[in-house]
C-alpha positions as CSV (number, residue, x, y, z in Angstrom):
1,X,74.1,63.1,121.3
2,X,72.5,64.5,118.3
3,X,69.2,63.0,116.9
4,X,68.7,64.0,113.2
5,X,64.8,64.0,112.5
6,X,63.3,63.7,108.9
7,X,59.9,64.1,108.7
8,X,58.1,62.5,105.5
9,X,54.9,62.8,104.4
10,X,54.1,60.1,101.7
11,X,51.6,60.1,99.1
12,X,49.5,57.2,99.5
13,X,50.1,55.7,95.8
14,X,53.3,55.0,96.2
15,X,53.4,54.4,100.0
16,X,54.1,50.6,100.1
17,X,56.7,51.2,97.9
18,X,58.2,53.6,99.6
19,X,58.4,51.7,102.8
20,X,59.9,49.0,101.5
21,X,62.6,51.3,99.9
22,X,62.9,52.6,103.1
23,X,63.3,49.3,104.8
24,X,65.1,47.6,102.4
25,X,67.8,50.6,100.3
26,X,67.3,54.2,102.0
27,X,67.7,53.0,105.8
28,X,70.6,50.7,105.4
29,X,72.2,52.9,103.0
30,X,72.9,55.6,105.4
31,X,73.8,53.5,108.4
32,X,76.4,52.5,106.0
33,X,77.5,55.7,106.1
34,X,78.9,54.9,109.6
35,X,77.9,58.5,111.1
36,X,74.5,57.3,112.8
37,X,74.7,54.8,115.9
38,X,71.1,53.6,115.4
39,X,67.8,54.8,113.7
40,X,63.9,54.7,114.5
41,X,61.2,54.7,111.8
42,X,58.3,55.9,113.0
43,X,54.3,56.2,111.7
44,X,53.2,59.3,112.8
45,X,49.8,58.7,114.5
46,X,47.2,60.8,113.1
47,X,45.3,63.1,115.5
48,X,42.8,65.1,113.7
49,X,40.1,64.3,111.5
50,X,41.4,63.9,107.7
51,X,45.2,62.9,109.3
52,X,45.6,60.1,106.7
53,X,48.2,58.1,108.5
54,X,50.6,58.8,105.6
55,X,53.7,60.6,107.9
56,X,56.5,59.5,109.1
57,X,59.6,60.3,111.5
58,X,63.1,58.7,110.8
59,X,65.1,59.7,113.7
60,X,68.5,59.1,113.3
61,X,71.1,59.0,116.4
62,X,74.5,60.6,116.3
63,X,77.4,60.1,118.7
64,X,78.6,63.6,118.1
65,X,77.5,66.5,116.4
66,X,80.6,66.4,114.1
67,X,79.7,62.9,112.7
68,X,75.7,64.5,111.7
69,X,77.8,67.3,109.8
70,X,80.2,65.3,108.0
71,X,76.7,62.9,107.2
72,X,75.2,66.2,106.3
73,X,78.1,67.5,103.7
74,X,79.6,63.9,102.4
75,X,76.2,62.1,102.3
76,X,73.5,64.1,102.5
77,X,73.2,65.5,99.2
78,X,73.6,62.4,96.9
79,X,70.6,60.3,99.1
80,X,68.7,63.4,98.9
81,X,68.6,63.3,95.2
82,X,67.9,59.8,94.7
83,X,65.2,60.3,97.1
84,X,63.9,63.0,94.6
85,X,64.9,60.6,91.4
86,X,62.4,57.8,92.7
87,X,59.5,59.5,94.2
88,X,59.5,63.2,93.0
89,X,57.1,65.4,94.7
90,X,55.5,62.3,96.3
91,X,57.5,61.9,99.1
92,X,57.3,65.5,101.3
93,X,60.3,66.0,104.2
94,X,61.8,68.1,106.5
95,X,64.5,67.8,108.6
96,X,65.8,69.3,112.1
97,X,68.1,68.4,114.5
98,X,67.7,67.7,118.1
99,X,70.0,67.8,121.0
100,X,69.6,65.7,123.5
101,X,69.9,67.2,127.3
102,X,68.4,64.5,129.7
103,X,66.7,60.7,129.1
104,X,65.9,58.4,131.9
């Protein structure tokens, strides 16, 4: 399995929006897709002083590392920009990939 990880940090004027974006357009949108076998949206818990609790993890769950690259080059680019189109440089990410070896 392959877990594709986008990490967001959202600026806190537009944050309620954003999560109900998320929630509601951006997360359903790209299970649509059909490449992803499930999602988690995760707060990142802030651990040093000045952490403002604004940062997130979306980890999404592929069966195969084929289906995350077809995601990547069909899908990928067009959610990105709407992303971009609705929040600008108010909504911060980066995304890795994750393989995973063992879970219990």
């Amino acid at each position: 399995m392959i877990v594709y990880n986008v990490t967001c940090h959202v600026d806190p004027s537009i944050l309620e929006d954003w999560l109900n974006w998320m929630k509601h357009e951006h997360l359903p949108e790209v299970m649509a897709t059909g490449k992803f076998i499930s999602f988690r949206f995760l707060r990142i818990d802030p651990v040093e002083e000045g952490d403002d609790g604004n940062s997130f993890a979306i980890q999404y769950t592929a069966a195969k590392r084929s289906d995350y690259e077809e995601y990547v080059r069909l899908h990928g680019p067009s959610l990105k920009a709407k992303t971009l189109a609705r929040y600008g440089d108010r909504v911060l990410a980066f995304r890795t990939t994750l393989e995973l070896i063992s879970e219990s």
